[in-house]
N, C-alpha and C positions, 0 to 999 in steps of 0.2 A: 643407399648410394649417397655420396657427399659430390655436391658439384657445386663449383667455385666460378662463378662465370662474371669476369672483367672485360672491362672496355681499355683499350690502348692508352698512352700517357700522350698529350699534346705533340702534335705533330704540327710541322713545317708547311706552309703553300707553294712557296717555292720549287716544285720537280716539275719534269713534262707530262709525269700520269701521276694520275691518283694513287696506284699503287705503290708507287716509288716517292711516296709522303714519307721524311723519316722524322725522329725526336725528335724533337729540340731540347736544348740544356734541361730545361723545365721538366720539360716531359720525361726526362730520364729520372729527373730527382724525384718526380711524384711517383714514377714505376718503383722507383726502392724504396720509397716511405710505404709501399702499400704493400708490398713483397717482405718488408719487417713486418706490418701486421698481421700477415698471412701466414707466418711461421708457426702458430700454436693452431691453425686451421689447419693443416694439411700432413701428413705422413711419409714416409720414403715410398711408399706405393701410390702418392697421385699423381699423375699422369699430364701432364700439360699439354694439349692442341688448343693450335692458332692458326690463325688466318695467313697465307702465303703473302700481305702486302708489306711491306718493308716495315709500317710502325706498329704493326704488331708482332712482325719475327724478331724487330730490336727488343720488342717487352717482353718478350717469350724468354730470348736473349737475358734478359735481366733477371726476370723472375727465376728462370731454372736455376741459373749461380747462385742467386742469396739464397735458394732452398734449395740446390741440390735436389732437383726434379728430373726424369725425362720431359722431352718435349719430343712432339711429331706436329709436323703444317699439316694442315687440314684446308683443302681446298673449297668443302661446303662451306668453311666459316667465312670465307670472303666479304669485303664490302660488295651489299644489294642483294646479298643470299636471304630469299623469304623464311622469318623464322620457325612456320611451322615446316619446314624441310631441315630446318637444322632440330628443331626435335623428332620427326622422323630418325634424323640421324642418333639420335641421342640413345634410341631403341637397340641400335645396333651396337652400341659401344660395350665392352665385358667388364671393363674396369671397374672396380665399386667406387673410385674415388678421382673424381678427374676436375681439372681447371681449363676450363677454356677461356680466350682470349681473341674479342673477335671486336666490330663496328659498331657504333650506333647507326641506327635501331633497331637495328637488332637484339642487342644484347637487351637494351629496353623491353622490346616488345616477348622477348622470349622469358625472360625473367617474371615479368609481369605475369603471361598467360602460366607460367608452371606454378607459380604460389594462387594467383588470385581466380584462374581460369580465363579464356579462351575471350571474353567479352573485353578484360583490364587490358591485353594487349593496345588498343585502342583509346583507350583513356586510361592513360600509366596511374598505378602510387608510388611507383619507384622510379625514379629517374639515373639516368649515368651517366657523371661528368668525367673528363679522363683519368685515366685509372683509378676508377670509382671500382669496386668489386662486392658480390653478393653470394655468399654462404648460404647454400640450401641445403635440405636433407631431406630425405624422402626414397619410396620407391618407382622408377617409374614405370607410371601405370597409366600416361597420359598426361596429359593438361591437367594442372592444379593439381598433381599427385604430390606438390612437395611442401618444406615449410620454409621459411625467412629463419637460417641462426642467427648470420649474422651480416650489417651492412659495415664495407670501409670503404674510410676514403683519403688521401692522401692528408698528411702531416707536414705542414710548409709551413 
């Protein structure tokens, strides 16, 4: 399994909920700097789910266009979803090759514990700035089942 797991591109304070955070200029340019380097990473069969909050349906939004991806919202990926529920989830998925798009810290903590194990969630080596994104490969077979290809991050 190839799994691509990004954080959202900078978003707005300005709305009345959190959820309804959208891009700003910035943040949309970092989503397509990071969506051109994602293009030798991914295939016509990855799959992109994102989290239902507006700045990452815009990045999902961005990303599927410059790669010509599916996308589906995924509601586990939400901002405050605990990430060993979003790897539970991750058991459940068929696809062999998928990109998610979800919050910090999540994406932190979930990234960490799949390469490093279950302990790194807690004291990261990887960190995620907005549309920061992490190339993994592996089987999953749990926590720490996979490896680091490759880290991007946007080009400004």
């Amino acid at each position: 399994m190839k799994l691509i797991i990004m954080r959202h591109g900078e978003a707005s304070y300005g709305a009345d909920s959190d959820s309804q955070r959208c891009l700003t200029d910035y943040g949309k340019k970092e989503v397509i700097s990071t969506a051109k380097q994602l293009g030798s990473l991914v295939s016509a069969q990855t799959h992109v789910f994102y989290s239902p909050y507006l700045r990452t349906v815009q990045t999902a939004d961005i990303v599927s266009k410059e790669l010509s991806l599916a996308k589906t919202p995924e509601k586990t990926l939400q901002a405050g979803t605990d990430f060993l529920e979003i790897a539970k989830w991750l058991e459940s998925i068929e696809d062999n090759d998928i990109l998610i798009i979800s919050h910090n810290p999540m994406v932190t903590q979930l990234t960490n514990a799949l390469v490093y194990g279950l302990q790194s969630a807690a004291m990261p080596k990887l960190m995620f700035d907005t549309a920061y994104a992490c190339c993994l490969k592996g089987d999953y077979v749990g926590l720490d089942g996979f490896e680091l290809v490759q880290q991007i991050r946007p080009e400004l």
